[in-house]
Backbone bond lengths (Angstrom), bond angles and torsions (degrees), N, CA, C in turn:
res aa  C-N    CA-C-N  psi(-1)  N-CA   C-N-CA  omega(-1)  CA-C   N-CA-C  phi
1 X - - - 1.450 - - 1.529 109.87 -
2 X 1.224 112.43 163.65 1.619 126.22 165.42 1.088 116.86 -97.25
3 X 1.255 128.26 130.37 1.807 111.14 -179.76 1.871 78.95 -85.41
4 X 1.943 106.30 165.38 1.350 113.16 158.55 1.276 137.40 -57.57
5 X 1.301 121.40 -16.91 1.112 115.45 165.65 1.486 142.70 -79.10
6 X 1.611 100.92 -14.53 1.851 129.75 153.50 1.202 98.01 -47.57
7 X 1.433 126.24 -51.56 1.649 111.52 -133.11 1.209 102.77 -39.33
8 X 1.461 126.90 -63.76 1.767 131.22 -172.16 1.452 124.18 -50.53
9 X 1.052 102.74 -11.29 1.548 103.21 147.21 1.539 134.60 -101.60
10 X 1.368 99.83 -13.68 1.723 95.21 164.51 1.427 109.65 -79.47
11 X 1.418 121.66 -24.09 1.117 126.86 174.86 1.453 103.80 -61.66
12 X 1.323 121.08 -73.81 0.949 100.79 169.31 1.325 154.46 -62.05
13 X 1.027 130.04 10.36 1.698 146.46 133.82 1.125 109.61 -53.54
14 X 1.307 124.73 -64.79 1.205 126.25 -178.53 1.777 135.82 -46.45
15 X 1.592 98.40 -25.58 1.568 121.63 169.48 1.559 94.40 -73.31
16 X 1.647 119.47 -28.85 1.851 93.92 -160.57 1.477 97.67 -101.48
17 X 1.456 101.45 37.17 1.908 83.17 173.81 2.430 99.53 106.02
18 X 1.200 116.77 -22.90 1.372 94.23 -176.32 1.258 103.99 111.02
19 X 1.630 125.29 -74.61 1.241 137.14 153.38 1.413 117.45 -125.38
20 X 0.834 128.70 115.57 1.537 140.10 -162.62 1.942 114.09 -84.24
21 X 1.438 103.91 -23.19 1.256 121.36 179.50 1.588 121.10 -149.30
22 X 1.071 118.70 152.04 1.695 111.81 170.67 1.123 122.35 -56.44
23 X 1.505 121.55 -13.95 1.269 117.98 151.64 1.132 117.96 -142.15
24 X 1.667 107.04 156.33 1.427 109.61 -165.12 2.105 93.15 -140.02
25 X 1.513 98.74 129.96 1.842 102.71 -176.71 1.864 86.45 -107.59
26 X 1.641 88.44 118.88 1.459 93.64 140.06 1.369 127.94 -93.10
27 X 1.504 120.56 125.16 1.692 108.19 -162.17 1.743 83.02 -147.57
28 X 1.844 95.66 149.36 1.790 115.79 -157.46 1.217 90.96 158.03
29 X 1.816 110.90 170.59 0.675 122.70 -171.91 1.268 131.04 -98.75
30 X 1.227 166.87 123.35 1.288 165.85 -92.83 1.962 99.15 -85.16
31 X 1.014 84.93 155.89 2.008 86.89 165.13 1.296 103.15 78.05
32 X 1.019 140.18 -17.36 1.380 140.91 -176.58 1.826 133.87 -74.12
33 X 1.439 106.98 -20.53 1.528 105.95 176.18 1.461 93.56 105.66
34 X 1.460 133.38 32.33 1.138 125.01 160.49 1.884 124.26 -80.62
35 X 1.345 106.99 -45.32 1.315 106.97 166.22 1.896 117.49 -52.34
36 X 1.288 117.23 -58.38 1.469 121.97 -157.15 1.769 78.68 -85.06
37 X 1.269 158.69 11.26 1.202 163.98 122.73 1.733 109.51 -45.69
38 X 1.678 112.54 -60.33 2.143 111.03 165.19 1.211 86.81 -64.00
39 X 0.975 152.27 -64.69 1.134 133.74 -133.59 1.770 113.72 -67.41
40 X 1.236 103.92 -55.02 2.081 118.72 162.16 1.240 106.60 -32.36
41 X 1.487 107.01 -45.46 1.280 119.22 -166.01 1.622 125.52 -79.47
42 X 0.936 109.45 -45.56 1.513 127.37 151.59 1.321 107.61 -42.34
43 X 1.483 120.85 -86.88 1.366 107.87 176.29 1.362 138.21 -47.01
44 X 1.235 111.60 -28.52 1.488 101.84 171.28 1.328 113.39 -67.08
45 X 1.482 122.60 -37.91 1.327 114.36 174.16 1.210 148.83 -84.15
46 X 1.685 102.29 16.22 1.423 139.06 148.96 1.889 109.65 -84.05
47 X 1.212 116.49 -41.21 1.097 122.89 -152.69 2.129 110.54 -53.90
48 X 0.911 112.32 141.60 1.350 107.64 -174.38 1.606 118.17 -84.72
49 X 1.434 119.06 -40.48 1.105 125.35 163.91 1.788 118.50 -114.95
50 X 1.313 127.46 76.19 1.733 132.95 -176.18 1.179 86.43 -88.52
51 X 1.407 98.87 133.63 1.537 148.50 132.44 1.565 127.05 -11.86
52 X 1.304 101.84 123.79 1.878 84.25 -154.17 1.634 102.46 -69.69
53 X 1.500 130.90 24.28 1.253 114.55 156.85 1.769 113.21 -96.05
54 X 1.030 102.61 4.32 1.787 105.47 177.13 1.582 91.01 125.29
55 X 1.159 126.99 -41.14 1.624 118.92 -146.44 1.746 107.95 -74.94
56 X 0.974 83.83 155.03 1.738 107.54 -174.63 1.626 92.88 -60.44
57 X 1.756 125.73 152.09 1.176 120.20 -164.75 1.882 92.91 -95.71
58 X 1.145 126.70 -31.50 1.362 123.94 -179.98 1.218 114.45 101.62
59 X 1.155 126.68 1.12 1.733 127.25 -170.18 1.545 107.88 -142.22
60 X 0.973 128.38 -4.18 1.912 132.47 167.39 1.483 95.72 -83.18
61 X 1.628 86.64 143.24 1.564 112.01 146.89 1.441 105.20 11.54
62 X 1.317 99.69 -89.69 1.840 129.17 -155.11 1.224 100.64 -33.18
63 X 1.768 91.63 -61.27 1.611 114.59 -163.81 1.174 113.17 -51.98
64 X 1.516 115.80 -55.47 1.729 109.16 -176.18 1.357 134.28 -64.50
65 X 1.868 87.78 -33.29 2.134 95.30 160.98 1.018 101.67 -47.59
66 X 1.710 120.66 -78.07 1.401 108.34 -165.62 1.493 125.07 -42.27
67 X 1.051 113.85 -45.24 2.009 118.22 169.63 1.620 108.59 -28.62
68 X 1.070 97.71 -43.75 1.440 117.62 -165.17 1.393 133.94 -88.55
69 X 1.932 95.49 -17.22 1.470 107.56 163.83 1.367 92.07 72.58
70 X 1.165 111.74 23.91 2.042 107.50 167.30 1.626 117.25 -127.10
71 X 1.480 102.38 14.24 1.746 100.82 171.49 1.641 118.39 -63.62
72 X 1.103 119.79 124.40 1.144 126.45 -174.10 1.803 111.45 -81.48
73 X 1.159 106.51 -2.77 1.788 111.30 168.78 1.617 112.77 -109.70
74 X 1.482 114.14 29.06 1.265 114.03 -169.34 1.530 109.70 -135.15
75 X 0.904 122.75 141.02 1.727 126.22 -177.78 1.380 122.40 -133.63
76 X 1.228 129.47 110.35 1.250 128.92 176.81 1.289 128.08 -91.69
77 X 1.998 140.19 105.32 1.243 113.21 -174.02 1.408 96.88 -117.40
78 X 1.504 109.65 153.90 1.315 109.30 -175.80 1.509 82.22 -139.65
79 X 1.553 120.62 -173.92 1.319 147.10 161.42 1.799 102.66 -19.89
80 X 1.287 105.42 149.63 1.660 99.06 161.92 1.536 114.87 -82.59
81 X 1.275 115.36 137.64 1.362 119.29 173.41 1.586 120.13 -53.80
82 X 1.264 121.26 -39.52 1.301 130.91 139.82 1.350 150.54 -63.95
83 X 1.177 92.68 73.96 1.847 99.97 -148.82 1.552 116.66 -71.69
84 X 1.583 115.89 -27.95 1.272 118.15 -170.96 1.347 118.86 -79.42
85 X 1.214 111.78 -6.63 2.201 143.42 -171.91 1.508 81.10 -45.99
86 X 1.494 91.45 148.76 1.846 98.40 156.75 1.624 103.32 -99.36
87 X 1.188 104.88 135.37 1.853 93.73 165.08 1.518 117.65 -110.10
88 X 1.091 118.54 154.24 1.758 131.56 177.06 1.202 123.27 -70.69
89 X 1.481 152.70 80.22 1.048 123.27 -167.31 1.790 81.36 -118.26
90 X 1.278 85.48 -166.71 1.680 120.26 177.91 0.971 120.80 -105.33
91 X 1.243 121.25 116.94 1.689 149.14 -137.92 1.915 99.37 -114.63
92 X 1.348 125.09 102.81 1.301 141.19 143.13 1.881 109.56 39.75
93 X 1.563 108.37 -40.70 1.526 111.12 163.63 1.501 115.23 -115.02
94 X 1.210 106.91 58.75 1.380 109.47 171.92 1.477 120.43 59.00
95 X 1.191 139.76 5.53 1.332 137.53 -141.59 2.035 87.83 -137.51
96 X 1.247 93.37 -175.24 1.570 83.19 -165.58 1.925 101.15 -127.36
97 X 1.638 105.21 153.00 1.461 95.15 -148.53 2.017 83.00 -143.65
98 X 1.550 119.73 134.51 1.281 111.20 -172.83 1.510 99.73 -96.15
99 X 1.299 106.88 174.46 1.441 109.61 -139.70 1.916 90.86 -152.17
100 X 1.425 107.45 134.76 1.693 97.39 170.93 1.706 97.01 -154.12
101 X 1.340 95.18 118.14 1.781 103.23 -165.65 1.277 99.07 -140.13
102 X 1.885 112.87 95.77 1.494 106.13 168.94 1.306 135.92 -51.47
103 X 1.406 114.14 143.96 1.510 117.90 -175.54 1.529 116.94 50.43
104 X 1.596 118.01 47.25 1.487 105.29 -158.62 1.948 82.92 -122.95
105 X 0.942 114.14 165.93 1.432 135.79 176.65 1.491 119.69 -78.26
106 X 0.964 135.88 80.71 1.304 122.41 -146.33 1.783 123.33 -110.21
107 X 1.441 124.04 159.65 1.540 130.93 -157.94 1.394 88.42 -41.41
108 X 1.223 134.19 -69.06 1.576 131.59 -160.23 1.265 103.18 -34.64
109 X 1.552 117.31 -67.93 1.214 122.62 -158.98 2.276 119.65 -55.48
110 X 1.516 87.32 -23.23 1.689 93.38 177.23 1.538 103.77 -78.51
111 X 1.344 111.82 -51.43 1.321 120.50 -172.86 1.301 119.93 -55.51
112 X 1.491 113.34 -23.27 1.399 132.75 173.50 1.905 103.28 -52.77
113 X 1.544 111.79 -38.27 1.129 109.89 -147.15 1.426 99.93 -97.60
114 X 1.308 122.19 23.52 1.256 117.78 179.80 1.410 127.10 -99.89
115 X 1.487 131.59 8.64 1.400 159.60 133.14 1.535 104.00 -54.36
116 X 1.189 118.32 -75.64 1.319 116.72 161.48 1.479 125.87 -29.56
117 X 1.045 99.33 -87.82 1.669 94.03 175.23 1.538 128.62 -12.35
118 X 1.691 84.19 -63.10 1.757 89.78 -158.70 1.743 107.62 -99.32
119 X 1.183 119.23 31.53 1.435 120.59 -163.10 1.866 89.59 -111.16
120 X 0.888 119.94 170.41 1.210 125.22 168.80 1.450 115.39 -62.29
121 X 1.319 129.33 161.22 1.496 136.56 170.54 1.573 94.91 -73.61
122 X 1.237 132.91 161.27 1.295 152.37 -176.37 1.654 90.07 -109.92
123 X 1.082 149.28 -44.12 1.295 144.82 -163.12 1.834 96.48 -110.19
124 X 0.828 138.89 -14.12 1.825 140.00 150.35 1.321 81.59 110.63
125 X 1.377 156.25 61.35 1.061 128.51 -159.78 1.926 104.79 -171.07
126 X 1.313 132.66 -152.83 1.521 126.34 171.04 1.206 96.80 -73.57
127 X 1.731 102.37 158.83 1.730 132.70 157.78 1.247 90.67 -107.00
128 X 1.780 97.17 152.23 1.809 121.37 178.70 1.295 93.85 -123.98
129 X 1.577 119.41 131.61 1.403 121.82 151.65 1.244 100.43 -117.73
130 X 1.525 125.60 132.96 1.278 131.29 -175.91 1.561 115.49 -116.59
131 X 1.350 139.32 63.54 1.414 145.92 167.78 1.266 113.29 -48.20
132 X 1.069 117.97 126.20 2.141 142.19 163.43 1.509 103.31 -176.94
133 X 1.481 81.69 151.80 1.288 119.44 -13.55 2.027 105.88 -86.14
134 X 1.043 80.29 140.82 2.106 86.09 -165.36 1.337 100.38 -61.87
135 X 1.737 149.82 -21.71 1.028 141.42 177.31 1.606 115.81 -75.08
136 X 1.416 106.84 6.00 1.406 116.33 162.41 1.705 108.84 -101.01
137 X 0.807 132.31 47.48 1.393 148.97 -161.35 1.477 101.36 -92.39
138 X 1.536 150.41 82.25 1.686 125.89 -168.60 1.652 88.32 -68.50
139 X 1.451 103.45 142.85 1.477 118.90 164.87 1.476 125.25 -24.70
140 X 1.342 128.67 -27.19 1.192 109.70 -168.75 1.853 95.84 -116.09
141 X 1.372 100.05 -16.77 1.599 96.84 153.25 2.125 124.77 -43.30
142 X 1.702 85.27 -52.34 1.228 97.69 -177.59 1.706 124.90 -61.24
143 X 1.429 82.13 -58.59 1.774 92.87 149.87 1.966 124.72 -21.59
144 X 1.661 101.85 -69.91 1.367 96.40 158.83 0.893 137.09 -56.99
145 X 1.077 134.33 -35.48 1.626 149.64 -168.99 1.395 91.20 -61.81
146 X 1.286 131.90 -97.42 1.383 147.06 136.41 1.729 110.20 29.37
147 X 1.068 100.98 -83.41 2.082 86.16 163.39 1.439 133.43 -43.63
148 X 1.857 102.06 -32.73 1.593 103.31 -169.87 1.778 90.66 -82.34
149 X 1.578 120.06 -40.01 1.325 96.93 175.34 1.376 130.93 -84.77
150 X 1.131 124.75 38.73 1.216 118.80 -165.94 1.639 99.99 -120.20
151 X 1.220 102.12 -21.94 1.468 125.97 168.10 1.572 107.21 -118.94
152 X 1.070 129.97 82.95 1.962 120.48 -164.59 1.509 107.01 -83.31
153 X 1.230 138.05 149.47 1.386 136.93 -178.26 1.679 102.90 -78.67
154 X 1.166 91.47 168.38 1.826 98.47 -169.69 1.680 94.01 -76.18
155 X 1.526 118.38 131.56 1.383 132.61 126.04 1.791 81.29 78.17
156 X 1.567 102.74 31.88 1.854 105.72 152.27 1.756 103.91 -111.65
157 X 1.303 111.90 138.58 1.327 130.20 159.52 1.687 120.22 -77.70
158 X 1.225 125.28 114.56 1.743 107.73 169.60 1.651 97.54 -102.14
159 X 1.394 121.92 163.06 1.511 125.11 -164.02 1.102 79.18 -151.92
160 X 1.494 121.69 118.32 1.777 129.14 -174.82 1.753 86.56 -116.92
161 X 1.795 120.86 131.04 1.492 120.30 166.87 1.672 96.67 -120.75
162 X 1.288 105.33 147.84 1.412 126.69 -153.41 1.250 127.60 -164.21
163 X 1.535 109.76 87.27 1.258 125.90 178.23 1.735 112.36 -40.27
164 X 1.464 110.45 -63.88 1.370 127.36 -167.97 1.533 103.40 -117.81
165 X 1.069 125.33 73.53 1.737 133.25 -178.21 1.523 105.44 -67.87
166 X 0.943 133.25 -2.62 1.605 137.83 159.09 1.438 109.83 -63.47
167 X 1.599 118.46 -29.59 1.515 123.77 -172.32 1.351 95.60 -65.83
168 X 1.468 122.91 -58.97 1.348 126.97 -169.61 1.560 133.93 -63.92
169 X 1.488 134.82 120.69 0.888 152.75 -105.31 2.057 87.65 -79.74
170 X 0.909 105.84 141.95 1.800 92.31 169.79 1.403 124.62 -71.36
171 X 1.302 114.68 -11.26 1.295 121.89 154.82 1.582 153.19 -61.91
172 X 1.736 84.53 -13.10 1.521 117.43 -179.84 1.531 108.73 -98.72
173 X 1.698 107.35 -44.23 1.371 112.34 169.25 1.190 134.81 -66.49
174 X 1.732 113.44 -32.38 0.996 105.83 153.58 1.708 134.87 -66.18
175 X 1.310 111.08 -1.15 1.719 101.64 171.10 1.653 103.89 -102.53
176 X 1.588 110.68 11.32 1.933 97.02 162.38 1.141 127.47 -143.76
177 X 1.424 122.35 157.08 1.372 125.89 -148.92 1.506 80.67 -91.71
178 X 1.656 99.57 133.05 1.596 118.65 -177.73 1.048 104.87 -94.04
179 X 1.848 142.28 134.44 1.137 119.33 117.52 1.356 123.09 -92.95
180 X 1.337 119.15 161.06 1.469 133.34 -177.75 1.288 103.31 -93.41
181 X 1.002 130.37 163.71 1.853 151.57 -157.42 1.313 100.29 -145.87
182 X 1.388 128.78 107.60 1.167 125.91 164.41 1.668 121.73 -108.78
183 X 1.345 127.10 126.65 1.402 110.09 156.12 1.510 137.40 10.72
184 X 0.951 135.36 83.75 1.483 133.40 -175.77 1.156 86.88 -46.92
185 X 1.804 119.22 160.71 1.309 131.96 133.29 1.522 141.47 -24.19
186 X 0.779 94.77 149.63 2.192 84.65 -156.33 2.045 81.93 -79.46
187 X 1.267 110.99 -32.94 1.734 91.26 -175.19 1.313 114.84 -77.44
188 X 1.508 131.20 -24.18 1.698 134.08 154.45 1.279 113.62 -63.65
189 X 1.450 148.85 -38.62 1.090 142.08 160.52 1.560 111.46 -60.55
190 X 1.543 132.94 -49.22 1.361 129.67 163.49 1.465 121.33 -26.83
191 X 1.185 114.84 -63.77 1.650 144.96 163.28 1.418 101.09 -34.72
192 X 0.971 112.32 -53.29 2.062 93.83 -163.91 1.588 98.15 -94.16
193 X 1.822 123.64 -18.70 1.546 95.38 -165.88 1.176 84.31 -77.12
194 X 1.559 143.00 -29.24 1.626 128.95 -163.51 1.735 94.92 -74.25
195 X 0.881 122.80 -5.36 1.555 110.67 169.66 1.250 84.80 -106.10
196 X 1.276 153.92 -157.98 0.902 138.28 -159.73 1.808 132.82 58.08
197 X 1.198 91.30 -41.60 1.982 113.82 -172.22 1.536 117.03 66.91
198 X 1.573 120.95 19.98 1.046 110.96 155.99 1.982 143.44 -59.83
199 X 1.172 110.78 117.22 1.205 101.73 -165.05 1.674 116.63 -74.56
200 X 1.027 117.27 163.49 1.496 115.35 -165.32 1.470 118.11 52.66
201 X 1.216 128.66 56.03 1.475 117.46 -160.54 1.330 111.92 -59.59
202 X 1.234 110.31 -28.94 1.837 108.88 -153.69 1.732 95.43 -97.87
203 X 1.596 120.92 -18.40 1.530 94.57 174.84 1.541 91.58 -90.18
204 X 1.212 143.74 -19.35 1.899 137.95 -163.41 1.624 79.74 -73.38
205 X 1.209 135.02 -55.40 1.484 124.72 -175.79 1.811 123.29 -43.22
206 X 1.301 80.02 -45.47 1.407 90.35 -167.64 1.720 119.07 -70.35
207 X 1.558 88.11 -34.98 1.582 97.47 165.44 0.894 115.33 -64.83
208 X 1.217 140.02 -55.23 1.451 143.02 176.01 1.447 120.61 -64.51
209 X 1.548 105.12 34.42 1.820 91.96 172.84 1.467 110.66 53.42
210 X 1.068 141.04 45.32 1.429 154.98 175.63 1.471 104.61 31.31
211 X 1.261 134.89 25.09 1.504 141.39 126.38 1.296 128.17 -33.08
212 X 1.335 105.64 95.57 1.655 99.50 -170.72 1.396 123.88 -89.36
213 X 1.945 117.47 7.16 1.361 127.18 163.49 1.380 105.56 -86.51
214 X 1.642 131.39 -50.75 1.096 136.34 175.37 1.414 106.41 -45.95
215 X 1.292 130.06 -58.24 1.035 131.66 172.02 1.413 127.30 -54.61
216 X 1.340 133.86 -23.77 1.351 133.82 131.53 1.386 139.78 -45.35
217 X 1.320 96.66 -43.80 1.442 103.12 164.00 1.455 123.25 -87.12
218 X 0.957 136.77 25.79 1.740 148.08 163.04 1.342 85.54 -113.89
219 X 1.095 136.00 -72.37 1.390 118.67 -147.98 1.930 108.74 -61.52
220 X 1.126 104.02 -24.16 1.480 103.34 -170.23 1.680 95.62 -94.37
221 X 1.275 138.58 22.88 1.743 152.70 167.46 1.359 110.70 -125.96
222 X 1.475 107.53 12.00 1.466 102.36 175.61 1.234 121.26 65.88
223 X 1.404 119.18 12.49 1.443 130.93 164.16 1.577 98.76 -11.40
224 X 1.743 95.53 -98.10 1.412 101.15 -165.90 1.454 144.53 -40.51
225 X 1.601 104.93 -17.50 1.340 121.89 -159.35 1.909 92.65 -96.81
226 X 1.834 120.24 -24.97 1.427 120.82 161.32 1.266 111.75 -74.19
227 X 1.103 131.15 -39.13 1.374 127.15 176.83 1.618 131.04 -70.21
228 X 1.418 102.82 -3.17 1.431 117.16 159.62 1.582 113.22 -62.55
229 X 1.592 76.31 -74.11 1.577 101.84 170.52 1.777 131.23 -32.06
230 X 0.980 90.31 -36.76 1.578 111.54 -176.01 1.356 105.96 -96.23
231 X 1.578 125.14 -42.26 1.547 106.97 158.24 1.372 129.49 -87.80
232 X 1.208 124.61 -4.49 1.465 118.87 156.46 1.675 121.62 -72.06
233 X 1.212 120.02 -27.13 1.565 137.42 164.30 1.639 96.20 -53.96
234 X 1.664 121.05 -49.14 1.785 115.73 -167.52 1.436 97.55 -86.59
235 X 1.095 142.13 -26.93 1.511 146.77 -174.25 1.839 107.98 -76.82
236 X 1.288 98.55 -32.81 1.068 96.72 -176.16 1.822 138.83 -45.87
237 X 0.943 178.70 80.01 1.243 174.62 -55.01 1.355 105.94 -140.72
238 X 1.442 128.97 -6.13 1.148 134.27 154.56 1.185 118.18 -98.88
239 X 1.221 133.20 12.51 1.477 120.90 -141.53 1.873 108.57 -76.92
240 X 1.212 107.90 146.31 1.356 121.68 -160.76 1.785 102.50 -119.46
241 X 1.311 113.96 120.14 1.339 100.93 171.25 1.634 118.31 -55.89
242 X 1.479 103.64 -41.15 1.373 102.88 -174.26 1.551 131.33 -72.99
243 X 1.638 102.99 -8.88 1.851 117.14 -179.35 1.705 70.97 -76.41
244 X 1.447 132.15 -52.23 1.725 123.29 -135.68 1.699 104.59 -64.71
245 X 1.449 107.88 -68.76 1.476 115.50 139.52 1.433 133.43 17.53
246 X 1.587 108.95 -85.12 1.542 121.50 152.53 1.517 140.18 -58.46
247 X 1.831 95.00 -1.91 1.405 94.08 163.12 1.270 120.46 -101.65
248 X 1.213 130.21 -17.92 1.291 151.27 -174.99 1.815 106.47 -79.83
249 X 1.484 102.59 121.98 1.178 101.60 175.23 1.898 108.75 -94.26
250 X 1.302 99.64 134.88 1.463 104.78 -174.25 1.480 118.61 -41.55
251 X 1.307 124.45 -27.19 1.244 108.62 -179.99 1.302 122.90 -110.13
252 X 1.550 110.62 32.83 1.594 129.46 166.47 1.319 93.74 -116.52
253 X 1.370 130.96 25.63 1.640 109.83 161.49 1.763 108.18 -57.99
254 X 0.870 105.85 -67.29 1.842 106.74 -174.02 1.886 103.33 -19.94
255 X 1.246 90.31 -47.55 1.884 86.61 -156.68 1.666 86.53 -103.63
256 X 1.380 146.98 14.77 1.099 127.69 136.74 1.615 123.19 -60.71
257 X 1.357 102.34 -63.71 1.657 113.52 152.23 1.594 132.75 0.53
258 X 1.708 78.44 -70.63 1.444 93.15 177.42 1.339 103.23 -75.19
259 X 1.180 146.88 -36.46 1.544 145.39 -178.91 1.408 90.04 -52.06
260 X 1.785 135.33 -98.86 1.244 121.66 177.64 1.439 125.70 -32.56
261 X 1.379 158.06 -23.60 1.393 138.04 140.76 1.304 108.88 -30.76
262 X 1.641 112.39 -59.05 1.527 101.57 -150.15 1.636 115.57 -74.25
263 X 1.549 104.43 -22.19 1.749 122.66 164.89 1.176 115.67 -44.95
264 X 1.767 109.55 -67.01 1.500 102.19 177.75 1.370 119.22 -81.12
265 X 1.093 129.05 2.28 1.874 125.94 160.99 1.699 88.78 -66.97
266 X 1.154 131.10 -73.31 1.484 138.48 -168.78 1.647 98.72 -36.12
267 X 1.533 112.29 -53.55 1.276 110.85 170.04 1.379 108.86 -26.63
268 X 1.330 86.54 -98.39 1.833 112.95 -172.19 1.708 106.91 -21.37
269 X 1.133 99.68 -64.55 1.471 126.90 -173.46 1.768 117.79 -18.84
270 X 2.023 86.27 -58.29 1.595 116.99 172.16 1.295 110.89 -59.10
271 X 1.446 116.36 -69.25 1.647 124.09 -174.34 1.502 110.23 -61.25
272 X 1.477 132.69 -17.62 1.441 118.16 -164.59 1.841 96.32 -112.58
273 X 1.812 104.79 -0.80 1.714 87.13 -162.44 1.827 85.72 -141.71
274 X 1.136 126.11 -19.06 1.247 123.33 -160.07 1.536 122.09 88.98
């Protein structure tokens, strides 16, 4: 799907041709409708009969493999499932150097795709490679990537998604047509979490960096109802690093973090502005 606030950028894709290049980076900031955005996108450009606005028709062949995550002209790479692995790459003098990069995308997995690539379509028609998020790319992943586009196979699509597109090498960006992802409007994002049934819409927004998927997804993890919890524990007049600590599950440090930034900006915020 598209959330509404894409549309103007599918539109605009759609003015340059659909895909304008063999590769195309969606890059923005998280929460926004960039993935289920490759994903529209992908399918339509599998799709056998699309819709004269670009979109995939939903009822061919194509369409239902893809539904189904069984198109045989389509490739999905994400993170390695094995994240803690060391991998081998090739180290700056030719010689070979091991490598251990959590949750990172790794050389195997590109190199994998090179049967793919260059083999014929099974349906006579486009290949989809779908990368996210591609700024998890380990370096010598990127490296590969980078040869197959530099030379692209006939009538394959790559779809690079990208939280932080600064990670990715400028060499990669320069071979794809970027669009940028911006923040919807805080009154179009308002609109769908209250459809949606999120409660409190406008502070779940606000927490979430005005991400209105992120912000769906905290509120439906009980975001708000820990983050009470967790600031009445720091407010407290007893407050104990080590009770704070024990509330925090280790793998919400990132977005604990970010909870204290956004406290003491609020701090500051109060005392320097009212």
């Amino acid at each position: 799907m598209i959330y509404k606030w894409n549309n103007d950028l599918w539109a605009t894709l759609q003015n340059r041709g659909g895909t304008p290049t063999a590769a195309v980076l969606l890059a923005g900031p998280q929460g926004v409708g960039k993935r289920a955005f490759a994903r529209a996108l992908a399918q339509a450009v599998l799709c056998a009969n699309p819709r004269a606005g670009g979109e995939a028709c939903g009822a061919c062949t194509s369409c239902r493999l893809f539904a189904d995550d069984s198109h045989p002209d389509f490739r999905l790479l994400e993170p390695a499932v094995d994240e803690g692995r060391a991998e081998v790459s090739e180290d700056s003098n030719g010689g070979t150097a091991s490598a251990t990069r959590e949750g990172s995308i790794l050389v195997g997995q590109v190199r994998a795709l090179t049967d793919f690539v260059f083999i014929a379509s099974q349906f006579a028609g486009a290949k989809v490679v779908l990368i996210q998020p591609a700024d998890r790319l380990h370096p010598s992943a990127a490296g590969a990537l980078l040869k197959t586009l530099e030379e692209p196979p006939a009538r394959t699509v790559f779809i690079l998604v990208a939280d932080h597109p600064q990670r990715l090498p400028p060499t990669i960006r320069s071979r794809c047509f970027r669009l940028d992802f911006p923040l919807p409007s805080r009154e179009a994002a308002l609109e769908w979490l209250v459809a949606e049934g999120v409660e409190q819409p406008e502070i779940a927004l606000a927490q979430a960096g005005f991400a209105p998927l992120t912000a769906v997804e905290r509120s439906r993890n009980n975001f708000p109802g820990r983050r009470r919890t967790f600031s009445e524990l720091l407010i407290s007049s007893d407050a104990d690093p080590a009770k704070l600590a024990a509330a925090v599950d280790p793998g919400e440090l990132p977005l604990v973090c970010q909870l204290l930034q956004r406290w003491c900006y609020d701090l500051l915020s109060l005392r320097l502005a009212a």
